[in-house]
C-alpha positions as CSV (number, residue, x, y, z in Angstrom):
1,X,-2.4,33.9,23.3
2,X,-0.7,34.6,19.9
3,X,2.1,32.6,18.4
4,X,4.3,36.3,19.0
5,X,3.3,36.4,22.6
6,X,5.0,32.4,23.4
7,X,7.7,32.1,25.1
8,X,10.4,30.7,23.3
9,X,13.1,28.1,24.9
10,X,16.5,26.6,24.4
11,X,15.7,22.9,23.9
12,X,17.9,20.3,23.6
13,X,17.8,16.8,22.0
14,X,19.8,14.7,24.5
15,X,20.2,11.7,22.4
16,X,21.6,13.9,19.5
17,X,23.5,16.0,22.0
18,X,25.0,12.5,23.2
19,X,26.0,11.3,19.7
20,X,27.1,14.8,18.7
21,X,30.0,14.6,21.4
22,X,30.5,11.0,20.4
23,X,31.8,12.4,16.8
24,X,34.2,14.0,18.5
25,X,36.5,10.4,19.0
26,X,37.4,9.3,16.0
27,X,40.2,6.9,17.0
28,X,40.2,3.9,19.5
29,X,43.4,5.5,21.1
30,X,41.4,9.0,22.0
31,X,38.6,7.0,23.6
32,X,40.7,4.6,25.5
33,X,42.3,7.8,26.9
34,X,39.1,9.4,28.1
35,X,38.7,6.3,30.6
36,X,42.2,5.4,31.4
37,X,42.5,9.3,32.0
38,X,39.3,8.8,34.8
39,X,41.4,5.7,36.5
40,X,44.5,7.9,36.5
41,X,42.6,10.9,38.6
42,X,40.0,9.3,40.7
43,X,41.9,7.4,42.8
44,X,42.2,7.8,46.9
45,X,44.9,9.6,48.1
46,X,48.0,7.9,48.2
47,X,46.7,5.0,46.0
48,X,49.1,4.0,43.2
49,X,46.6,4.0,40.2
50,X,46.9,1.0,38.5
51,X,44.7,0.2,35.0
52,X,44.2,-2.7,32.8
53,X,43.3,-1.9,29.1
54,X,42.4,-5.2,27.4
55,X,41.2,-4.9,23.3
56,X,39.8,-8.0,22.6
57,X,39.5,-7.9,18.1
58,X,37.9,-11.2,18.3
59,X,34.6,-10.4,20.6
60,X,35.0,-6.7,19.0
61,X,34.9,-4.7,22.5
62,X,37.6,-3.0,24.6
63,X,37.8,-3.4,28.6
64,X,39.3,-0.8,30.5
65,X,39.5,-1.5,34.5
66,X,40.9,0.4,37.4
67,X,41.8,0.3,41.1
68,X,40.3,3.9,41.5
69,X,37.9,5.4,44.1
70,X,35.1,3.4,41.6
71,X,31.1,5.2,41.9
72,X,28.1,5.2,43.9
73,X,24.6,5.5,42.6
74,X,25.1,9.4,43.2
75,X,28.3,9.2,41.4
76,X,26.7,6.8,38.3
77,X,23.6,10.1,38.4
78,X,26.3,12.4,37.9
79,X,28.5,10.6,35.2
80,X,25.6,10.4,32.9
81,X,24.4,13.9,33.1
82,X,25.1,15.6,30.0
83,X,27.5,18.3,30.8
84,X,27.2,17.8,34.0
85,X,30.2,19.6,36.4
86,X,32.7,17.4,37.7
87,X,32.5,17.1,41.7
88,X,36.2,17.5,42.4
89,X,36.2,20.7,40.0
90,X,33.5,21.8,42.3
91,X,35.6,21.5,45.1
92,X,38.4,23.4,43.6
93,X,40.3,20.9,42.5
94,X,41.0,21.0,39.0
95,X,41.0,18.5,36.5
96,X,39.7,16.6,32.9
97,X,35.9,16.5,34.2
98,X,35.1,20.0,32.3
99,X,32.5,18.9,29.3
100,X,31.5,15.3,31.1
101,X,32.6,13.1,27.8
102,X,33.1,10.0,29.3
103,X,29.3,8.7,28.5
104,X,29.6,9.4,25.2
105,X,33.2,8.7,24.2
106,X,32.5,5.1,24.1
107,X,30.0,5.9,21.0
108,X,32.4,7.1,18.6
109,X,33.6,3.4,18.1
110,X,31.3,1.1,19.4
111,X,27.2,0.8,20.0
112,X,27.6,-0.1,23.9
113,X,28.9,1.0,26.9
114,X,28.5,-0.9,30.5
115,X,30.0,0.6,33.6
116,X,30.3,-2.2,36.5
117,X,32.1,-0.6,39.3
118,X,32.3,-0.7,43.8
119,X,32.8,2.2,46.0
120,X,32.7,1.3,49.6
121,X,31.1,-2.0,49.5
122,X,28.3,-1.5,47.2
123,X,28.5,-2.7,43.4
124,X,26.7,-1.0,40.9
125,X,26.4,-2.3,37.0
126,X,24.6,-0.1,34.6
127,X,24.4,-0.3,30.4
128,X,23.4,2.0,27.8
129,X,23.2,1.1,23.7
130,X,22.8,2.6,20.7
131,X,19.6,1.8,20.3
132,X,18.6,3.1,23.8
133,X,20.3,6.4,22.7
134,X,18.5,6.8,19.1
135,X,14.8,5.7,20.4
136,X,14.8,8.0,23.0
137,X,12.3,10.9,23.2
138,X,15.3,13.2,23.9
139,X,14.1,14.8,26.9
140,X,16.0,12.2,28.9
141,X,18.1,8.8,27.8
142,X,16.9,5.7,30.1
143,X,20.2,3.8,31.8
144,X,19.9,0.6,32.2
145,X,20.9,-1.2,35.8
146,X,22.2,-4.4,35.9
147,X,23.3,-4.2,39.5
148,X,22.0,-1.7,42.3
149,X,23.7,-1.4,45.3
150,X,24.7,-5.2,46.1
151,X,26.7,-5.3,49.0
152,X,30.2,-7.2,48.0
153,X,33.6,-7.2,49.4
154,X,35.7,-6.4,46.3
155,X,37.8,-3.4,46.5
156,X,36.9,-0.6,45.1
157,X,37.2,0.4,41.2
158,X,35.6,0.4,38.3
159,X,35.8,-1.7,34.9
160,X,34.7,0.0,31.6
161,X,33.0,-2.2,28.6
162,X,33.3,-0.7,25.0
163,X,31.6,-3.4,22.7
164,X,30.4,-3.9,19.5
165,X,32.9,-1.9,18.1
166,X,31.8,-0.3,14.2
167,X,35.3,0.0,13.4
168,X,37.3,-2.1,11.3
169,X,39.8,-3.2,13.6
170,X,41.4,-2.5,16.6
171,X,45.4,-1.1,16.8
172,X,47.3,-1.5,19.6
173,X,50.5,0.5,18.5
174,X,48.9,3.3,18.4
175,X,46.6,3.2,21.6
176,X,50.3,2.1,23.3
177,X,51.5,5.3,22.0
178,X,49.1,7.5,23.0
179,X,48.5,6.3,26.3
180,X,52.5,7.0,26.9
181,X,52.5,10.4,25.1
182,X,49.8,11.7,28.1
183,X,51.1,9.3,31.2
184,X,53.9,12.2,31.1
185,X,51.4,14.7,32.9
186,X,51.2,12.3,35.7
187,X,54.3,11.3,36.4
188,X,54.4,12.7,40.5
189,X,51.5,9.8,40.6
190,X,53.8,7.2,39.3
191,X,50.8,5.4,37.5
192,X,50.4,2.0,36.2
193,X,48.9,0.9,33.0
194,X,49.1,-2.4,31.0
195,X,47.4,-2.5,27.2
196,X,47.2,-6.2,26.5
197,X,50.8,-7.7,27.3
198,X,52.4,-4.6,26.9
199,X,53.3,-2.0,30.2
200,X,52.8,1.2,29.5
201,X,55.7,3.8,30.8
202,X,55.7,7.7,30.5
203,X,59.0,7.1,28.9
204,X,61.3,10.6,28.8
205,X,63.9,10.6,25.9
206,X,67.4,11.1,27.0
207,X,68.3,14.5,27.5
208,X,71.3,16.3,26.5
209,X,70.3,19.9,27.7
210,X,67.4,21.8,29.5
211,X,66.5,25.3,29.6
212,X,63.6,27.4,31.9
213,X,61.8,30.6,30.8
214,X,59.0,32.9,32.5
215,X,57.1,35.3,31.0
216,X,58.0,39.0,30.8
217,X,55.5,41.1,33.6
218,X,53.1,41.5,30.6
219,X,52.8,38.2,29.5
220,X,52.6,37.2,33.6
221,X,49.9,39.2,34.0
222,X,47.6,37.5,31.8
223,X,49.3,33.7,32.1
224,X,50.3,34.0,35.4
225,X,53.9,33.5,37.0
226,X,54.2,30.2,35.2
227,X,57.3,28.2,34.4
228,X,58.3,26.8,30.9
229,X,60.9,24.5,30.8
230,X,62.3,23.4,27.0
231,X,63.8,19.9,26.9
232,X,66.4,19.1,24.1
233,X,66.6,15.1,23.3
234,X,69.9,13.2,22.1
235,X,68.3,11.8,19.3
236,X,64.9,13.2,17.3
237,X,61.6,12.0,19.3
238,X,58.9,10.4,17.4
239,X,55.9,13.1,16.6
240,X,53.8,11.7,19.3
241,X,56.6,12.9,21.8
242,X,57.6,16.2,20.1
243,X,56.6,19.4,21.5
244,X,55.3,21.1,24.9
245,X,52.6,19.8,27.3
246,X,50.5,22.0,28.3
247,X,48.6,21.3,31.6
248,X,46.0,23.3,33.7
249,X,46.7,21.8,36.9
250,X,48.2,18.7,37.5
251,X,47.2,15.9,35.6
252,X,44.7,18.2,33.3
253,X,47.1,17.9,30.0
254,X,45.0,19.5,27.7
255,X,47.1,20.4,24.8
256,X,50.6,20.0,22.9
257,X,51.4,22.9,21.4
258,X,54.9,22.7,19.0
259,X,53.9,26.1,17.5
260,X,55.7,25.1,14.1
261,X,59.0,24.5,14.8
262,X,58.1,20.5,13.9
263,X,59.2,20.5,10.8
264,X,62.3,22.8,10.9
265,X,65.6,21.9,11.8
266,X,66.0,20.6,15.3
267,X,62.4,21.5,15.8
268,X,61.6,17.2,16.3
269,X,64.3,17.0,19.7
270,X,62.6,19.7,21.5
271,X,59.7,18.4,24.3
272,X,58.9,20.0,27.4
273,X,55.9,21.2,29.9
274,X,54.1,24.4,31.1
275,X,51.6,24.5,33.6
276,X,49.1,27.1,32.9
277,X,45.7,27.2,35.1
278,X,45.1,30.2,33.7
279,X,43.4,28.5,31.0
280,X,40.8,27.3,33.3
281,X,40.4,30.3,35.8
282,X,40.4,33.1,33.0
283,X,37.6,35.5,33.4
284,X,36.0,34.8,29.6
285,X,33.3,33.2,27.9
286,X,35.5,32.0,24.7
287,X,37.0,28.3,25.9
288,X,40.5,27.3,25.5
289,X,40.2,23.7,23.8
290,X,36.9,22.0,22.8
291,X,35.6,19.0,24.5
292,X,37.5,16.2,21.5
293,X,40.6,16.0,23.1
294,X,42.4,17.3,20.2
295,X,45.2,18.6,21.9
296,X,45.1,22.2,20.5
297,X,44.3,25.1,22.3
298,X,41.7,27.6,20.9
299,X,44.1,31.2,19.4
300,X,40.9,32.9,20.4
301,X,41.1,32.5,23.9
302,X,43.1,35.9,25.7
303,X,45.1,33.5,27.7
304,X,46.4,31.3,24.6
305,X,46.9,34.3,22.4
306,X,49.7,35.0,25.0
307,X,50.9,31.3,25.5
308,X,51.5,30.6,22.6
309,X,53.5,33.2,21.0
310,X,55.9,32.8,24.6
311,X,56.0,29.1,23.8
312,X,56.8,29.6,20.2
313,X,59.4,32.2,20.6
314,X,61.5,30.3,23.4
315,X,61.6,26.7,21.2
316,X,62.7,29.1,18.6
317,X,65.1,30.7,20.3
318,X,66.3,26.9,21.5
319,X,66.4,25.7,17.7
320,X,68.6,28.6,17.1
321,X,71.2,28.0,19.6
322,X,71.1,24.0,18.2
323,X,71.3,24.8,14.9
324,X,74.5,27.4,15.4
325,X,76.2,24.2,17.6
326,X,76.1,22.4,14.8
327,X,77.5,24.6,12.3
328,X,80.1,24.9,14.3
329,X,81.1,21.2,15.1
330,X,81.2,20.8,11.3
331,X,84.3,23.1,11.2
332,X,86.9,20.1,12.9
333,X,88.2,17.9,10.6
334,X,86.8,14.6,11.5
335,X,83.2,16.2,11.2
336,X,84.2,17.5,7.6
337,X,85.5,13.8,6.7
338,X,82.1,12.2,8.3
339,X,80.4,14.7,6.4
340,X,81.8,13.7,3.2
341,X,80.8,10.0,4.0
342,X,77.3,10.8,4.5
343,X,77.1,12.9,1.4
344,X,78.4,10.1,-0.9
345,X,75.6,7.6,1.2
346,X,72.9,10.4,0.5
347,X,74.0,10.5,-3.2
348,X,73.1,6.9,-3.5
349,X,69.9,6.8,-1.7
350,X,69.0,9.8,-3.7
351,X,70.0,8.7,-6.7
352,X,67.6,5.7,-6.1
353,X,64.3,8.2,-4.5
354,X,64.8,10.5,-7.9
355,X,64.9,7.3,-9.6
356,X,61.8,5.5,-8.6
357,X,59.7,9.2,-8.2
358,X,60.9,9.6,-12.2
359,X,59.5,6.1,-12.8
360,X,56.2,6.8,-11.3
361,X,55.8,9.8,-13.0
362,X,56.1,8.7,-16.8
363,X,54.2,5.8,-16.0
364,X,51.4,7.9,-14.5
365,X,52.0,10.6,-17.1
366,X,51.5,7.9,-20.1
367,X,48.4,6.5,-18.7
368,X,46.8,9.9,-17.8
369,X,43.6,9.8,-19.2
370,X,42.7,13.4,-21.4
371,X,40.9,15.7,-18.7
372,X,42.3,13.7,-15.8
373,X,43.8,16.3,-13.5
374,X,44.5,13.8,-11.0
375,X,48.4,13.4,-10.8
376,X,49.2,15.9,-13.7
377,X,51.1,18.2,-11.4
378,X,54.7,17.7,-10.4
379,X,56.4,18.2,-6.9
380,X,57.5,21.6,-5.9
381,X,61.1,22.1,-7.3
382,X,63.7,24.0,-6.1
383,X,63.5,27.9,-7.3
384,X,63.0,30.9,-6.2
385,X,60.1,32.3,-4.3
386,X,58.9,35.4,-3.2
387,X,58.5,37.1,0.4
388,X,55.6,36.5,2.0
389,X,54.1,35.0,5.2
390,X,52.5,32.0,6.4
391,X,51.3,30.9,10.3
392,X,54.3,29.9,12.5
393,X,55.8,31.5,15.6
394,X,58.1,34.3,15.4
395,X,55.6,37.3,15.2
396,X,51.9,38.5,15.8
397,X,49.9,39.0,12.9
398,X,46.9,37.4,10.9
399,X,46.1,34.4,9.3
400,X,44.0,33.4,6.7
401,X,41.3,30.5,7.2
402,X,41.9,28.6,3.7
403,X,39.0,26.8,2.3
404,X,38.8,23.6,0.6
405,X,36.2,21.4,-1.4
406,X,35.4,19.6,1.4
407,X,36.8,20.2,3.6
408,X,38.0,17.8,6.3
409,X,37.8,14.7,4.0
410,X,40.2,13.5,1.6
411,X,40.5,11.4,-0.8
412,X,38.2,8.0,-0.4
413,X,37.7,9.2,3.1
414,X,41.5,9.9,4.1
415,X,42.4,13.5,5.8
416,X,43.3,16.0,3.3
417,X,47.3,17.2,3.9
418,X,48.0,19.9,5.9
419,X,49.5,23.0,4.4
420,X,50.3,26.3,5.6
421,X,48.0,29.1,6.3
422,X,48.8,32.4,4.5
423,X,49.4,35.0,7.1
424,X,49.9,38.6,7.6
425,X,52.2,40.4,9.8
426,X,49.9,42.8,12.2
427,X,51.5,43.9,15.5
428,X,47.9,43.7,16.9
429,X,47.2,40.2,15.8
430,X,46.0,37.3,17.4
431,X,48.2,34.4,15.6
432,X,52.2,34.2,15.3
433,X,53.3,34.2,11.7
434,X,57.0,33.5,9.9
435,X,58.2,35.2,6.9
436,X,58.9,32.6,3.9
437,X,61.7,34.1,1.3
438,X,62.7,36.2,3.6
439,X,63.5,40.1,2.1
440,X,63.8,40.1,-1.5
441,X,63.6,36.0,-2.5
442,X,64.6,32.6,-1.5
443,X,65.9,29.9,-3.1
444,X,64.0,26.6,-1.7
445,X,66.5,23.9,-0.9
446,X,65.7,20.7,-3.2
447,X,63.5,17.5,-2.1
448,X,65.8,14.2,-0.9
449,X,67.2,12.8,1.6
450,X,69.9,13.9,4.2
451,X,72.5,11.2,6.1
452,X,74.4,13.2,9.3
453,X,76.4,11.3,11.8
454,X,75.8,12.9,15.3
455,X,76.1,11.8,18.9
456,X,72.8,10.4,19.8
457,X,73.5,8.7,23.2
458,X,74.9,4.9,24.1
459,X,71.2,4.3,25.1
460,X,69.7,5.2,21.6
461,X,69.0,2.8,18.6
462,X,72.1,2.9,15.9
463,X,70.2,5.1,13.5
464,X,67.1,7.2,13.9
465,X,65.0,8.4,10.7
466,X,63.0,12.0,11.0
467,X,60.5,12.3,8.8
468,X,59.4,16.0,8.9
469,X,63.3,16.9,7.2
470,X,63.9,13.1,5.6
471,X,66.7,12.7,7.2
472,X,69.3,9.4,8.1
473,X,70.8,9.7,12.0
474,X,73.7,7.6,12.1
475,X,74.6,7.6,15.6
476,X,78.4,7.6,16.9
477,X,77.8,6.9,20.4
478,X,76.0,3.3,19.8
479,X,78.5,0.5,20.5
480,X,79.0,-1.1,16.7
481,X,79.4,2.2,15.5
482,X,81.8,3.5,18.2
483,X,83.9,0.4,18.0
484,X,83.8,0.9,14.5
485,X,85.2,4.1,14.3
486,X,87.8,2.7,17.2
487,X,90.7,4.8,15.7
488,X,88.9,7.9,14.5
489,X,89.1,6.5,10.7
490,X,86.3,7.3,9.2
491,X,88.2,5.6,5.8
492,X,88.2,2.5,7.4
493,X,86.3,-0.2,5.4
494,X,84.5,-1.4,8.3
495,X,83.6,1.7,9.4
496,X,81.9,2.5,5.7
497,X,80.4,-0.9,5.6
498,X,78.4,-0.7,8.6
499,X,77.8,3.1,7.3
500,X,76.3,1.7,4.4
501,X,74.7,-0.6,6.1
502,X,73.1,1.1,8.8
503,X,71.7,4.5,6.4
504,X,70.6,1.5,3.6
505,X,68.3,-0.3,6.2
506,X,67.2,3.3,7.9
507,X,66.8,4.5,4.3
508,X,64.1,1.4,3.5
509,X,62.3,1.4,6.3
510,X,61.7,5.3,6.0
511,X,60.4,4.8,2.8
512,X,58.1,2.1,4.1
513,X,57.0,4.4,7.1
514,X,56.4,7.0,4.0
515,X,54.1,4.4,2.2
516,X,52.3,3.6,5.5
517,X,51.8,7.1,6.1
518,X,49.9,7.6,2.8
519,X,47.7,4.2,3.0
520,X,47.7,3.3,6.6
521,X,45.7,0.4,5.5
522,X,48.3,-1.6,3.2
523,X,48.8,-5.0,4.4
524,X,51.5,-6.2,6.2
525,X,53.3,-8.5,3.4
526,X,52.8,-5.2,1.1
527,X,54.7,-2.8,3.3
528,X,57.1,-5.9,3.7
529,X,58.0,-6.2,0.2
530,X,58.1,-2.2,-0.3
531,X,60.7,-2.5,2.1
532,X,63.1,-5.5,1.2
533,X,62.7,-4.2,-2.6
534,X,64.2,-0.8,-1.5
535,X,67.0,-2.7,0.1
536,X,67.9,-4.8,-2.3
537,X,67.9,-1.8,-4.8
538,X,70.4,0.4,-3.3
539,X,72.5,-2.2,-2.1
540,X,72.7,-3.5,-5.3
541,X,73.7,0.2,-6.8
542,X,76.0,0.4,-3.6
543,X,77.9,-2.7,-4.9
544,X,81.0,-1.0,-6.7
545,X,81.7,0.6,-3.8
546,X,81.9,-2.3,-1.6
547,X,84.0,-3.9,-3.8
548,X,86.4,-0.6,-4.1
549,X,86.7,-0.7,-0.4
550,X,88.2,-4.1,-0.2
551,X,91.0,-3.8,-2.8
């Protein structure tokens, strides 16, 4: 037989298929998730899940146990076949077990994985390592079993191992946070889950207004007669809490989809959720979302072409309405006098960012070595701009796929910042795009900081700092502040004190946040100092005023 005459196959490496998915989990939060996720669905009807999420820095592993339905042999046969299809999806339930992760999630932080779980009086302990993975043939990956069938009387459930972690260190903030973020899509379950000391709650910001939307007959014929319902918060939500869950099915969150309006005013109070199963039962071979966990939908897919412009055009049509409200509160004349205050506060904290950006700059600027293009460009200053389009929400048309030397990695290994697509209106497009200038030109408004006073809610903190529009919340409805402001004075030395006060500490601790933001890694006593020096500066600069006020 000649070499034109062999068949030819689809082969597969399955340890390099295994690590290849691994890749995909880049954080310790994501693959946390994927098992605490697992505990959350596959429990028995009317169980309460309850999970246990334990990262242990000093032994460098991470233990994850449940109270859920826990695995048989069969079960452990199924959970590490590559791809394999999830049994309740077989049954028509839907749910996460699309692209059968969980065996290699583990791998994208650590080098083992042990599974000890009991279903119906039978224990079953099984291990797989690194080193199992990478000397495998790749035909097949040997599991190893610590424990077959042994007959016990513990209740069913399964603990997860994740040890010998390759990263540097373990954070629980953000594993907190991004465990609470997603506990939202199972909130009819009422679920239970503890990270270390800390209890986990699928917190919901308080709400100062709610509005539904369905899809016009078009739109329902491709997503179905779904329901979107567009939440407005008192107070702006943290970016882990911002925008609309998407879920295909209950429990299956599987993306949050803000569709730009993040970063525009009002855009941070909006949240919500849409349940769209759609996504999973759409006759196509294009997927919705990959198998990462990323939380963003594919545009490619028919069904999120449609979602998201819907999506996008209603939390639009929200911010509107919001922004309007607030144009017109500013007409009465206490708002005008509040207004004033938080101008002359933003003066000083502005006074003191322009200040220590200028410093930085002619420093850098002298020491700039000849050929150095490293820092030699400036910030974008305010001017005028002309029409033209970039991806956002309020209308089909193309965008642009913008390449960068390499791309994906930043500097020294950090991610590279985001910036906007250029777009193309096209009534036949498959993205949503904004215009930026609008007709003719625009002038963009200048970098700094805003303060506003605004009702936030007797529940919320005194102040609130939003980093997409740098902006100061001072909020009225706290109790110092309210008492404050007793009489409706906004004059009133007290009042301006705590003012000052309040936006000065907000104001330091933003910039800190800022700092953090650029080197995640700065030490503790760095950030520290970075923050009490800003205090002390504009406190210091604020002094005259202080001593104005109390002749």
């Amino acid at each position: 037989m000649t070499r034109a005459n062999t068949e030819i196959k689809v082969r597969s490496h399955v340890g390099r298929d295994l690590l290849a998915s691994a890749a995909s989990f880049k954080t310790e939060a994501a693959v946390i998730w994927e098992y605490v996720v697992n505990s959350l669905q596959y429990v028995e009807r009317g169980v309460t899940p309850r999970v246990d999420v334990r990262l242990d820095a000093g032994r460098r592993r991470i233990v994850v146990s449940d109270n859920g339905r826990g695995m048989d042999a069969a079960g452990l046969h199924n959970f590490f076949t590559m791809h394999g299809e999830n049994v309740d999806r077989l049954a028509g339930r839907p749910g996460r077990g699309k692209f059968g992760t969980g065996k290699a999630a583990a791998f994208g932080i650590a080098n083992r994985l042990t599974i000890d779980t009991v279903r119906e009086g039978r224990r079953n302990v099984v291990t797989l390592d690194r080193q199992m993975i990478t000397s495998s043939g790749g035909k097949e990956i040997p599991v190893r079993w610590l424990t077959r069938e042994q007959a016990t009387t513990d209740k069913n459930g399964t603990t997860v191992t994740i040890d010998e972690l390759v990263i540097n260190r373990v954070r629980t903030t953000p594993v907190i946070e991004y465990i609470e973020r997603h506990m939202t899509a199972f909130r009819g379950i009422s679920p239970e889950v503890a990270v270390n000391n800390h209890v986990c709650a699928a917190r919901e910001p308080e709400i100062e207004s709610e509005q539904v939307f369905h899809p016009t007959p078009s739109q329902a014929a491709v997503l179905g007669p779904v329901t979107l319902t567009v939440k407005v918060a008192r107070a702006p939500l943290p970016e882990q809490e911002q925008g609309i869950a998407v879920t295909a099915g209950a429990g299956n969150l599987v993306a949050i989809e803000t569709a730009g309006v993040e970063s525009k005013e009002f855009g941070s109070y909006l949240f919500g959720e849409i349940d769209v199963t759609a996504l999973e039962t759409y006759d196509t071979p294009i997927e919705p979302y990959d198998s990462s966990r990323s939380l963003e939908l594919n545009p490619q897919h028919p069904v999120v072409a449609v979602l998201v412009p819907f999506v996008g055009s209603k939390l639009e049509m929200v911010r509107g309405e919001l922004v309007k409200r607030a144009k017109e509160e500013r007409k009465n004349e206490q708002s005008r006098r509040l207004a004033s205050e938080a101008q002359r506060i933003a003066d000083i904290l502005n006074d003191d960012f322009r200040m220590v950006r200028q410093r930085l700059q002619e420093i850098r600027a002298a020491s700039l070595r000849p050929g150095d293009a490293g820092n030699a460009g400036g910030s974008v200053q305010s001017g005028v701009v002309p029409e033209a389009w970039v991806e956002g929400t309020q209308a089909p048309g193309d965008t642009a796929h913008r390449s960068l030397p390499n791309e994906g990695q930043g500097t020294r290994g950090r991610t590279p910042p985001e910036i906007a697509k250029p777009s193309q209106p096209n009534p036949s497009g498959l993205t949503a795009v904004d215009p930026i200038g609008g007709e003719g030109q625009k002038h963009r408004p200048r970098g700094g900081f805003t303060v506003v006073y605004r009702s936030l809610g007797q529940n919320e903190d005194r102040s609130r700092y939003d980093s997409p529009t740098l902006t100061i919340l001072i909020n009225l409805d706290h109790a110092v502040v309210r008492a404050a402001l007793d009489e409706g004075n906004v004059e009133d030395p007290v009042f301006r004190r705590l003012s000052y006060e309040i936006a000065f500490s907000e104001y330091a601790m933003g910039l800190g946040y800022e700092v953090f933001k650029q080197d995640p890694n700065i030490p503790a006593d760095d950030l520290l100092y970075e923050v009490r020096s800003t205090l002390n500066r504009v406190a210091a600069a604020a002094a005259s005023l202080y001593k104005a006020q109390a002749q």
